[in-house]
ZADO-1210 file (C-alpha; in nm, 4 decimals, padded with zeros to 6 digits):
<atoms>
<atom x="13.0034" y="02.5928" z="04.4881" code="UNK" pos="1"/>
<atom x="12.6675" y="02.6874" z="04.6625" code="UNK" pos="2"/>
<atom x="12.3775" y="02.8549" z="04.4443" code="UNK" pos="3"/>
<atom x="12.4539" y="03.1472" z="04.6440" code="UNK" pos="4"/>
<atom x="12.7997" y="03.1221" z="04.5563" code="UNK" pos="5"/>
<atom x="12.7184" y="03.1177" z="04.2175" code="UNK" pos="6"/>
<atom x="12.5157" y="03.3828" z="04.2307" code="UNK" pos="7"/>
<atom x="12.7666" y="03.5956" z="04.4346" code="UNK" pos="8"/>
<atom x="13.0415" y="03.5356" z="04.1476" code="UNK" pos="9"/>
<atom x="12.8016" y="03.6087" z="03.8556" code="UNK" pos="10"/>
<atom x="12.7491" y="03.9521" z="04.0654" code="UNK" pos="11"/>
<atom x="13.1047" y="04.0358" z="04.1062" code="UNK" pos="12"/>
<atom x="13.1428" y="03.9315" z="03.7250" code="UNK" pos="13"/>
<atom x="12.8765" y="04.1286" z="03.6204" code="UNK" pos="14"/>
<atom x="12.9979" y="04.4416" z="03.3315" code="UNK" pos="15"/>
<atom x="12.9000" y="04.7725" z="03.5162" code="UNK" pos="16"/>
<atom x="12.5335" y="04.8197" z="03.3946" code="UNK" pos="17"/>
<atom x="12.2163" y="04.9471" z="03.4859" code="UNK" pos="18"/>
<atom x="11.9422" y="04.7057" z="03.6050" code="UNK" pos="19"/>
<atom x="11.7005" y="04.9369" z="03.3998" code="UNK" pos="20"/>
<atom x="11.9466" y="04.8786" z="03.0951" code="UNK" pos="21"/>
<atom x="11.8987" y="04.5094" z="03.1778" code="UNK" pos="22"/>
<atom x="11.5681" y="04.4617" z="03.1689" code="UNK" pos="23"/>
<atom x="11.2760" y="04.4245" z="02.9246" code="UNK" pos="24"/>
<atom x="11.1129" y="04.7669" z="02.8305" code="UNK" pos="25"/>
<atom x="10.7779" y="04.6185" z="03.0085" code="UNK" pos="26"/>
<atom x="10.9160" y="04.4866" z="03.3545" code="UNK" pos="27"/>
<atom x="11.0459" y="04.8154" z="03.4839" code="UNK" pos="28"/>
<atom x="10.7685" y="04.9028" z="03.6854" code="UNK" pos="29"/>
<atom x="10.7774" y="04.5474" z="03.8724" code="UNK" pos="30"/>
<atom x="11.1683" y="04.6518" z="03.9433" code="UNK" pos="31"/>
<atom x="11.0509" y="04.9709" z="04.0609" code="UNK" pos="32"/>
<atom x="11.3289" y="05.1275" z="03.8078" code="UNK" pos="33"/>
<atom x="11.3080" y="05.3509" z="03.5155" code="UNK" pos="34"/>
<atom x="11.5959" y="05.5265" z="03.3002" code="UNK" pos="35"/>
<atom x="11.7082" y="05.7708" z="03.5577" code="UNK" pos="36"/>
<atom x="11.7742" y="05.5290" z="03.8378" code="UNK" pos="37"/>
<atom x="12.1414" y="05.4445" z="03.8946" code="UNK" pos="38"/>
<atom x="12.0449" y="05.0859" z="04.0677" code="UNK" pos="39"/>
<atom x="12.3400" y="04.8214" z="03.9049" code="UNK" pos="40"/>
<atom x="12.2383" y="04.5043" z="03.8199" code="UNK" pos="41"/>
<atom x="12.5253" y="04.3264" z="03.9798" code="UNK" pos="42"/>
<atom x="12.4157" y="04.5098" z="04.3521" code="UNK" pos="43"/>
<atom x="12.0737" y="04.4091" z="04.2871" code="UNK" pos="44"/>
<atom x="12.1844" y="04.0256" z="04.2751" code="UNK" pos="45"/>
<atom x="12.3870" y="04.0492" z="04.5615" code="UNK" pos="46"/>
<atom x="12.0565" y="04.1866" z="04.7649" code="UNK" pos="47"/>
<atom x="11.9074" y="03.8810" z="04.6086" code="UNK" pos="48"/>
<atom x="12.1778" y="03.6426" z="04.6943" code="UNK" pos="49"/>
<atom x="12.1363" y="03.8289" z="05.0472" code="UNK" pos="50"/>
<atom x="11.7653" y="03.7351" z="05.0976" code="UNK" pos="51"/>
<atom x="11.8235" y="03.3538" z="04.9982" code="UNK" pos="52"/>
<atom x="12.0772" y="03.3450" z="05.2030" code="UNK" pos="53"/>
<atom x="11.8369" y="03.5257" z="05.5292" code="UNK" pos="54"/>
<atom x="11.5428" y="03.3267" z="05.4280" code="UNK" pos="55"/>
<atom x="11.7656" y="02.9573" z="05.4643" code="UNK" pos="56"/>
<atom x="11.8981" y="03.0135" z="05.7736" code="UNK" pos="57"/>
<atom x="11.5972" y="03.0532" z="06.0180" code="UNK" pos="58"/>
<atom x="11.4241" y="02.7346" z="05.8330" code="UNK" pos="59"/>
<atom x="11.7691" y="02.5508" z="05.8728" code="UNK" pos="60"/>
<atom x="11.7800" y="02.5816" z="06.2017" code="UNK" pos="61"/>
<atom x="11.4028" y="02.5454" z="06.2627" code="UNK" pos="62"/>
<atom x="11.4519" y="02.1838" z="06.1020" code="UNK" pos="63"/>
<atom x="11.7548" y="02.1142" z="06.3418" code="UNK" pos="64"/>
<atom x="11.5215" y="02.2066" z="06.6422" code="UNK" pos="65"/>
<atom x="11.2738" y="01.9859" z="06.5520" code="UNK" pos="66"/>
<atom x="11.4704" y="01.7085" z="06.5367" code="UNK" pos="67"/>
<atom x="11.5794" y="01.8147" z="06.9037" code="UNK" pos="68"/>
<atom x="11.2823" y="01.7782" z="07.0138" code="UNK" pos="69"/>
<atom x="11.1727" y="01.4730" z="06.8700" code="UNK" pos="70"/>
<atom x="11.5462" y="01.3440" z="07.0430" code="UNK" pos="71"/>
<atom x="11.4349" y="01.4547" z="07.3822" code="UNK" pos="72"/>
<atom x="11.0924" y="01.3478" z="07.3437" code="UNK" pos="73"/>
<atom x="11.2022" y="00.9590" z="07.2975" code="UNK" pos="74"/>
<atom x="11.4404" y="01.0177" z="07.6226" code="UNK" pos="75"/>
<atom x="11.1883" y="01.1898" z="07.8346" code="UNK" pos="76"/>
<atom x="11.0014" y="00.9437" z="08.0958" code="UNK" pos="77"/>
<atom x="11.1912" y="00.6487" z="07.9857" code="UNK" pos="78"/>
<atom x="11.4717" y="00.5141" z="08.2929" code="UNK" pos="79"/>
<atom x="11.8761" y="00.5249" z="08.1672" code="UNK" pos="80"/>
<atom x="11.7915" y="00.7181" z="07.8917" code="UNK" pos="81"/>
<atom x="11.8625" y="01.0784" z="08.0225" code="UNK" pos="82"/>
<atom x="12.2430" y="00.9146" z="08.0249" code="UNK" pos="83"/>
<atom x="12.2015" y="00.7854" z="07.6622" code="UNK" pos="84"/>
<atom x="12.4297" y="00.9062" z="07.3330" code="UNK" pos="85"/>
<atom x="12.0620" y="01.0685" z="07.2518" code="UNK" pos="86"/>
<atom x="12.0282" y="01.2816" z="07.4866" code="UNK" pos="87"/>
<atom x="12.3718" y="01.3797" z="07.5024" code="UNK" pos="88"/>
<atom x="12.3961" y="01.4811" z="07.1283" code="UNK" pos="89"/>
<atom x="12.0184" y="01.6614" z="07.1579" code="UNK" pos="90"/>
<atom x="12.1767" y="01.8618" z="07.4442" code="UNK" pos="91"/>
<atom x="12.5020" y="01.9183" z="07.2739" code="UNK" pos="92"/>
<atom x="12.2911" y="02.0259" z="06.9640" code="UNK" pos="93"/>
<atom x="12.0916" y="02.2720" z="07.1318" code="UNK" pos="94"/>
<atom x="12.3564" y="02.4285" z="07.3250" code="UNK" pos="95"/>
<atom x="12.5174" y="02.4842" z="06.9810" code="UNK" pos="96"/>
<atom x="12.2447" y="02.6433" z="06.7690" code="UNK" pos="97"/>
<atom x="12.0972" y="02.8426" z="07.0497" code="UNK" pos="98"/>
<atom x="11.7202" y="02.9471" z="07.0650" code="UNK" pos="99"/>
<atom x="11.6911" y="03.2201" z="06.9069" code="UNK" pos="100"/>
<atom x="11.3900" y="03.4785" z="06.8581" code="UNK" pos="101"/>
<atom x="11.3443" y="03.3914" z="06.5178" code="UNK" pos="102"/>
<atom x="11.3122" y="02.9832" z="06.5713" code="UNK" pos="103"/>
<atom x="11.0636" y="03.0209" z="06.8744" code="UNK" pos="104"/>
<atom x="10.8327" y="03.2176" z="06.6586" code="UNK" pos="105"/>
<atom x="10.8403" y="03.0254" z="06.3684" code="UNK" pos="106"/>
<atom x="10.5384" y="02.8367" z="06.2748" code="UNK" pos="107"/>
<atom x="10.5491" y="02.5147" z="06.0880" code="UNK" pos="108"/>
<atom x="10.3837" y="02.6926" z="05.7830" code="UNK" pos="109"/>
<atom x="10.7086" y="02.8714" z="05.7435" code="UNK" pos="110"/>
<atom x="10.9329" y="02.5120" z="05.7151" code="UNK" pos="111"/>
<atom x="10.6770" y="02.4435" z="05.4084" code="UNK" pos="112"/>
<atom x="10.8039" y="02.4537" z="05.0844" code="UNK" pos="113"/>
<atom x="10.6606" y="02.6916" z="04.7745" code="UNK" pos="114"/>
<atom x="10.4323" y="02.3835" z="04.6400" code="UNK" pos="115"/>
<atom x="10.3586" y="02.2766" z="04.9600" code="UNK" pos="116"/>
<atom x="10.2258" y="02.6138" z="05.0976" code="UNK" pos="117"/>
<atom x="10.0085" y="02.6460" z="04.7791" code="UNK" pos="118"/>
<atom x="09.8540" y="02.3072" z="04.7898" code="UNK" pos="119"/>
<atom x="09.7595" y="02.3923" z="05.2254" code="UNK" pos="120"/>
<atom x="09.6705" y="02.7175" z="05.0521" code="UNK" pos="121"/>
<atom x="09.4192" y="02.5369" z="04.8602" code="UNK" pos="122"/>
<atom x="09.2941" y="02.2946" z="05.1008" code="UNK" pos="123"/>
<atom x="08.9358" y="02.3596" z="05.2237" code="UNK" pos="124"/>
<atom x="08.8778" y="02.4212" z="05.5884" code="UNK" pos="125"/>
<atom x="08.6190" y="02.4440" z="05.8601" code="UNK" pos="126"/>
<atom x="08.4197" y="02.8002" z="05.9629" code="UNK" pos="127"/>
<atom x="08.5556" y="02.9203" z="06.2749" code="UNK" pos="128"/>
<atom x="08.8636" y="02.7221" z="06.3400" code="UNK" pos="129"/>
<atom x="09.0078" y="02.6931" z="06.0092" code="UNK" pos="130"/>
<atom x="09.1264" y="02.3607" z="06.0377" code="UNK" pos="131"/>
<atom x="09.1474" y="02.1751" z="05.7093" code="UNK" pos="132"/>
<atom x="08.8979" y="01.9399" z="05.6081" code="UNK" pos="133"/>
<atom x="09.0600" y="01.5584" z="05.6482" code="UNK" pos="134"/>
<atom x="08.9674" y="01.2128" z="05.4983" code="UNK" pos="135"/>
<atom x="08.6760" y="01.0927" z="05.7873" code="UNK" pos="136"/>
<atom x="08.5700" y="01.4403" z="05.8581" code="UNK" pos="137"/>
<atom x="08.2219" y="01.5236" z="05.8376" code="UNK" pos="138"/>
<atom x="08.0745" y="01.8687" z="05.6921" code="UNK" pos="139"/>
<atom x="07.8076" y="01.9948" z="05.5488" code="UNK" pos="140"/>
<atom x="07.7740" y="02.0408" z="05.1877" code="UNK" pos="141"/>
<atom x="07.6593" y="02.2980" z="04.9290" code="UNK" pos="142"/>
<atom x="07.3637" y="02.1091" z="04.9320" code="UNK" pos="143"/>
<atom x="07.3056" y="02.1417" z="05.3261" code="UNK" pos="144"/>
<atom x="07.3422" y="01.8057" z="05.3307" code="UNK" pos="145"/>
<atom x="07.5936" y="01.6395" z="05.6096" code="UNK" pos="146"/>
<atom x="07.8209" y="01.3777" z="05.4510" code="UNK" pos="147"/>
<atom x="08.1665" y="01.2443" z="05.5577" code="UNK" pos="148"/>
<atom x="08.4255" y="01.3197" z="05.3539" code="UNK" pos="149"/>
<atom x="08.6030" y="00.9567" z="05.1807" code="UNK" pos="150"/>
<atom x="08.9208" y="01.1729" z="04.9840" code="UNK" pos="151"/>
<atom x="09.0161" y="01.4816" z="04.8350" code="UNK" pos="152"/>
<atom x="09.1541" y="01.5282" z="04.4900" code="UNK" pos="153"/>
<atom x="09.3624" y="01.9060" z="04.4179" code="UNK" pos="154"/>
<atom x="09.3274" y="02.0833" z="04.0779" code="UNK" pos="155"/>
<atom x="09.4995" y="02.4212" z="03.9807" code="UNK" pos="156"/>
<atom x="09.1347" y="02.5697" z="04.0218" code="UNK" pos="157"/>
<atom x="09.0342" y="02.3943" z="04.3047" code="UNK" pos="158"/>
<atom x="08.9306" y="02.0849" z="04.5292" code="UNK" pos="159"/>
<atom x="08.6973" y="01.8377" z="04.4663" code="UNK" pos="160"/>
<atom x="08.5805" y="01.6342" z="04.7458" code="UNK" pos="161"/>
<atom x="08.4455" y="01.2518" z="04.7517" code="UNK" pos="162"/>
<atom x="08.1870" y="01.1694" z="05.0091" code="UNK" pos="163"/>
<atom x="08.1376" y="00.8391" z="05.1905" code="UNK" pos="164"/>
<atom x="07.8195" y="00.8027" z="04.9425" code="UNK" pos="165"/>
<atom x="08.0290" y="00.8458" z="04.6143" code="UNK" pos="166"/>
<atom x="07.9267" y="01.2280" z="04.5482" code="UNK" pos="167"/>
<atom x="08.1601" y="01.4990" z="04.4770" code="UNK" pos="168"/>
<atom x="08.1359" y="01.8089" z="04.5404" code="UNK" pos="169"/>
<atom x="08.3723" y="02.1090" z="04.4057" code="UNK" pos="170"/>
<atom x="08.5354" y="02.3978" z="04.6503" code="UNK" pos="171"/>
<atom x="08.7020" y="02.6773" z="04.5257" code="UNK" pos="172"/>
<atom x="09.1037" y="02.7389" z="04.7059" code="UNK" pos="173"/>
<atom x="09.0542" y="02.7524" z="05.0784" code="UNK" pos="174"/>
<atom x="08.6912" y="02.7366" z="05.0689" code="UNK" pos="175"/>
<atom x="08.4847" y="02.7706" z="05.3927" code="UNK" pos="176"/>
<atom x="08.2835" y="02.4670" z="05.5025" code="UNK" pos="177"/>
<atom x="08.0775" y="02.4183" z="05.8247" code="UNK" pos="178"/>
<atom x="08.0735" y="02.1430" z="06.0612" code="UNK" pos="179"/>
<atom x="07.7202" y="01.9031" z="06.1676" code="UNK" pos="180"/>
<atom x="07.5690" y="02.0905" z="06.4887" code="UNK" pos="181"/>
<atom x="07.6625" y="01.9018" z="06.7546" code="UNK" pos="182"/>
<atom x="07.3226" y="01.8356" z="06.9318" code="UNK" pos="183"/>
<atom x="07.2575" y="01.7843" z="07.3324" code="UNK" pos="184"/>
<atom x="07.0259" y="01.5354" z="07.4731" code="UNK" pos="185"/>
<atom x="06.7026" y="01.7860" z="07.3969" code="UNK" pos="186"/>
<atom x="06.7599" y="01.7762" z="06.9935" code="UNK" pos="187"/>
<atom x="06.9111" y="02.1558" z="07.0357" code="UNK" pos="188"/>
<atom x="07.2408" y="02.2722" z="06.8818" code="UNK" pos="189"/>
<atom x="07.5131" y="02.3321" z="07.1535" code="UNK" pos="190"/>
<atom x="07.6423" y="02.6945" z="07.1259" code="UNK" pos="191"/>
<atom x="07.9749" y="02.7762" z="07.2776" code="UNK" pos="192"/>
<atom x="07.9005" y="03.0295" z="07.5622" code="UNK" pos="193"/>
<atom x="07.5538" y="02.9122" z="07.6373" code="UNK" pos="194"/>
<atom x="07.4323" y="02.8021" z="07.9638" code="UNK" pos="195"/>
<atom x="07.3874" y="02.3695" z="07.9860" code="UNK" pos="196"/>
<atom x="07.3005" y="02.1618" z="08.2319" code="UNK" pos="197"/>
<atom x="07.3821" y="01.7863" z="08.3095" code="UNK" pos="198"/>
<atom x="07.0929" y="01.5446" z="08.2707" code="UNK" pos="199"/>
<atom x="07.2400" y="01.3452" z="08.6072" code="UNK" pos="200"/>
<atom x="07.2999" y="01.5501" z="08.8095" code="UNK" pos="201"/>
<atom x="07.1134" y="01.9031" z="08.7266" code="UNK" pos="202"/>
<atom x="07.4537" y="02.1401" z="08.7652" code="UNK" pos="203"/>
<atom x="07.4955" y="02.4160" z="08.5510" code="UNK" pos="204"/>
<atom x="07.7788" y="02.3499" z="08.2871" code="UNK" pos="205"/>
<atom x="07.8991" y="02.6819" z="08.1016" code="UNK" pos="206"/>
<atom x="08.0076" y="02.5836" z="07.7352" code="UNK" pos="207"/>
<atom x="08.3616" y="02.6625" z="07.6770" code="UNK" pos="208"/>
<atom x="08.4584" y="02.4986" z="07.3136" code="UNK" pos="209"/>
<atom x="08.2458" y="02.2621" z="07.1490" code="UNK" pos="210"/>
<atom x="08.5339" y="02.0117" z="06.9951" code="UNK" pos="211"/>
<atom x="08.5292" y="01.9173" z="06.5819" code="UNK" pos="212"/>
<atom x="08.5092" y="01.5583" z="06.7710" code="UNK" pos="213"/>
<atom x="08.1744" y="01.6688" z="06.9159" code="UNK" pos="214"/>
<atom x="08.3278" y="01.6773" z="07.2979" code="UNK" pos="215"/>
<atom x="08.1859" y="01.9572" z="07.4970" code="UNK" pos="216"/>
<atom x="08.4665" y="02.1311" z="07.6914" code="UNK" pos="217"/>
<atom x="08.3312" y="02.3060" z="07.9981" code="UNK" pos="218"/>
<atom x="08.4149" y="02.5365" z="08.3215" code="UNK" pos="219"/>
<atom x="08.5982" y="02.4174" z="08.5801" code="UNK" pos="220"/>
<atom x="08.7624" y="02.1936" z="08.3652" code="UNK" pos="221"/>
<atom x="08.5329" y="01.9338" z="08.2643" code="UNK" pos="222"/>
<atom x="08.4262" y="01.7635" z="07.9535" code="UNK" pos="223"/>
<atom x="08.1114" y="01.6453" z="07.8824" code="UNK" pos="224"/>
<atom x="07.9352" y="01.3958" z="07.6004" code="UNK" pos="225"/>
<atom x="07.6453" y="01.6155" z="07.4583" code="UNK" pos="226"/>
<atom x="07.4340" y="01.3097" z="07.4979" code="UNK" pos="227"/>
<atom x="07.4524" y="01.4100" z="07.8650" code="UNK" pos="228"/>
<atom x="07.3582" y="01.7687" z="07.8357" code="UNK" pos="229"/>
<atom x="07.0239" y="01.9700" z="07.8192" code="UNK" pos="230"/>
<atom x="06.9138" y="02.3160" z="07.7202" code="UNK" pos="231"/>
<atom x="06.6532" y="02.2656" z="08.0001" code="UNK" pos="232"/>
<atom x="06.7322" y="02.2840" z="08.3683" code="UNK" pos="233"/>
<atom x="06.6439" y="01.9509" z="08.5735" code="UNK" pos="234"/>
<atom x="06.3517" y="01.9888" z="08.7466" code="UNK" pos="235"/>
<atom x="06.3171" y="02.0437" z="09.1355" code="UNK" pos="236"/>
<atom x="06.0981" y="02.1580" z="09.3922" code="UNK" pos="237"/>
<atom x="06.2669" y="02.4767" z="09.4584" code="UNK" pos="238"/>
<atom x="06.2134" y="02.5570" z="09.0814" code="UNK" pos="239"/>
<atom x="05.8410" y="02.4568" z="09.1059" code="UNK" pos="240"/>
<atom x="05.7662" y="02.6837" z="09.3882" code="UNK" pos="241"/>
<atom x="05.9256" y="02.9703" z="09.2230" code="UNK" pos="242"/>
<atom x="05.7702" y="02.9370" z="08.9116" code="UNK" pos="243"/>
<atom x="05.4429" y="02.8936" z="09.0811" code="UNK" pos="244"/>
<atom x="05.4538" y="03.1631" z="09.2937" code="UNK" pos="245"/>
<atom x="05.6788" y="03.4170" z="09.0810" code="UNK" pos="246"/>
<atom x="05.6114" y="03.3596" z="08.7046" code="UNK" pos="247"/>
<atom x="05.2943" y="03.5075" z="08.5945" code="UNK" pos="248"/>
<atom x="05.0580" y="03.2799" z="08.3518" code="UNK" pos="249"/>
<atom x="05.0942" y="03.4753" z="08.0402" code="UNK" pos="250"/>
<atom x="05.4834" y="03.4351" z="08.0993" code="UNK" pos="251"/>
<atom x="05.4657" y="03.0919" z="08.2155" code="UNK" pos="252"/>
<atom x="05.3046" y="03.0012" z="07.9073" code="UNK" pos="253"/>
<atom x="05.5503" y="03.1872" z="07.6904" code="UNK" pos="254"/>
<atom x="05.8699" y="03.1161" z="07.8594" code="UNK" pos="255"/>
<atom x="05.7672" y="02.7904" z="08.0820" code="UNK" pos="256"/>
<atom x="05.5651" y="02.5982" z="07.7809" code="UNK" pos="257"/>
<atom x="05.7331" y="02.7760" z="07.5086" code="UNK" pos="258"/>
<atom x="05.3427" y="02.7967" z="07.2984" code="UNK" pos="259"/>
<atom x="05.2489" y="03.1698" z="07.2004" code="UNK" pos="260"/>
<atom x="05.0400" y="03.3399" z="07.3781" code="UNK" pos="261"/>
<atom x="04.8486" y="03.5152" z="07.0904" code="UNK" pos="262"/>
<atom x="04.4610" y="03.5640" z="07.1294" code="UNK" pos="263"/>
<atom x="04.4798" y="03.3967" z="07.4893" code="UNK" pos="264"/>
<atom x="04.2580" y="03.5039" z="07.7739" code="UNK" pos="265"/>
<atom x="04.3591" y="03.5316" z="08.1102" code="UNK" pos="266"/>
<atom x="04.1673" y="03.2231" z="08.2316" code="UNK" pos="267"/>
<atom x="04.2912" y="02.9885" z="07.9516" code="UNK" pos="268"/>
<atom x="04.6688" y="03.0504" z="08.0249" code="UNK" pos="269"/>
<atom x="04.6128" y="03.0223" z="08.3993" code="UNK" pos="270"/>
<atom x="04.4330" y="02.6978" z="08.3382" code="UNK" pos="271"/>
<atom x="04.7527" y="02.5449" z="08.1346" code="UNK" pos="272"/>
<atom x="04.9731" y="02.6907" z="08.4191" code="UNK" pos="273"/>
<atom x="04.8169" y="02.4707" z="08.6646" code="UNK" pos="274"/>
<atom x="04.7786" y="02.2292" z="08.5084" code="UNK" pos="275"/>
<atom x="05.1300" y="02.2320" z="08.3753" code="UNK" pos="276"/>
<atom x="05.2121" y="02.2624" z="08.7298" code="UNK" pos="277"/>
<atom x="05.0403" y="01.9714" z="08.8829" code="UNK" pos="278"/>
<atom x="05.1963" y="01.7211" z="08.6122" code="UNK" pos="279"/>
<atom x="05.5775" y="01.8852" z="08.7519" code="UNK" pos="280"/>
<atom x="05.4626" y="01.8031" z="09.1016" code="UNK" pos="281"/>
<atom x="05.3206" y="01.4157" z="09.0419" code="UNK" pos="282"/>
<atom x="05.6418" y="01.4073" z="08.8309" code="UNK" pos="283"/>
<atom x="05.8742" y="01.5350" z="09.1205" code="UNK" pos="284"/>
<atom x="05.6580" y="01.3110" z="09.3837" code="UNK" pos="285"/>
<atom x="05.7343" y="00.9827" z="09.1581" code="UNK" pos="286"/>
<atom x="06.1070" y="01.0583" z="09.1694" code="UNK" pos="287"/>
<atom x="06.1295" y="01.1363" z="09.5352" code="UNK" pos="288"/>
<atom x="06.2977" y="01.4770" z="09.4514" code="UNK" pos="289"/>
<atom x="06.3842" y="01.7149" z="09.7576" code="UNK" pos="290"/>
</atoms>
């Protein structure tokens, strides 16, 4: 006999009483019950046995389909196997259980058990994406300081993290941590949605997702190293004579040079301008650029 069973029989057994005449005088309220209600005790352990029984099912089968797919998975690609006992049985499975709406929404949380779900409760996680902090990751600590973490140890208050340099730190249940910038060629943090472009070949390249591996993923489809990225356009002749001719000193100065243009004169912010502009062009010259 089944724990449901059980708990069916000890229902059906049950002496015709109350749930409110069952219970301790404090625990009402959590039963939403008092002395007037009429709820029995035996119906409320059937609508337990009831839930069990709903909450099993779904889980049982999301097991099953996982090992389905894991079946079809070693078949797929691989020549004579589509004929194999594995593939039939993974096909005869499926056809069996079905797919229903409840399995193809299930996430893998929901095959977790209780103690499992509270210790990925627990488990601190990156800002952002929320993915949980693993052995090898690195992050930044409460001390701003970027280490790599070496293990993690769980307590019933919390988690306390060793670092590849023997320090611990402690984070509270599912506590936030951020990631190391990932930095492009020019020292600067790469900020998903900016505006990059590559050192070879002077193309824009639109920042899509910056990866926790420090990839770049890009428009169009590409991925980039940031080693080969650059907040700052590459330089060409079509950009000089536009800034020459277009940009006006103060702004040059300001948005060109980046230096402030506070208690500057007209005459010493064209002089940096030209000058500025005459090392671009001996630059451009040297590198034959068109």
């Amino acid at each position: 006999m089944t724990g449901i069973d059980r708990l069916r029989e000890l229902a059906k057994d049950m002496r015709d009483i109350t749930l409110w005449y069952a219970l301790q005088s404090y625990r009402e309220d959590a039963w939403g019950v008092d002395y007037e209600s009429e709820t029995k005790l035996r119906d409320t352990l059937r609508e337990i046995a009831d839930q069990i029984e709903r909450e099993a099912e779904p889980t049982s089968t999301a097991r099953v389909l996982a090992v389905i797919e894991d079946m079809e998975r070693h078949c797929s690609g691989v020549e004579g196997m589509e004929d194999s006992p594995v593939a039939r049985w993974a096909k005869e499975l499926r056809e069996a259980i079905g797919k229903s709406d409840d399995v193809t929404t299930m996430s893998a949380y929901d095959l977790l058990s209780e103690r499992e779900r509270k210790v990925l409760d627990m488990w601190p996680r990156f800002e952002g994406t929320g993915e949980p902090v693993m052995i090898g990751d690195e992050f930044i600590n409460h001390s701003s300081h970027e280490y790599e973490s070496y293990s993690l140890t769980f307590y019933e208050s919390g988690v306390s993290i060793r670092t590849d340099n023997g320090e611990l730190g402690w984070y509270k249940p599912g506590e936030r941590v951020k990631r190391p910038e990932v930095l492009a060629a020019d020292g600067k943090p790469i900020r998903e949605g900016e505006t990059l472009w590559r050192i070879d070949e002077g193309s824009e390249a639109q920042v899509l997702y910056v990866r926790p591996e420090g990839l770049i993923d890009c428009d169009e489809g590409c991925t980039e190293y940031p080693s080969r990225l650059t907040h700052e356009p590459k330089d060409s002749w079509k950009r000089w004579r536009k800034d020459a001719k277009d940009t006006g000193v103060f702004d040059y100065v300001t948005y060109v040079l980046g230096k402030s243009v506070d208690e500057m004169n007209i005459h010493g912010a064209a002089d940096m301008k030209y000058r500025d502009l005459e090392r671009r062009a001996k630059a451009l010259c040297e590198r034959g650029a068109e």
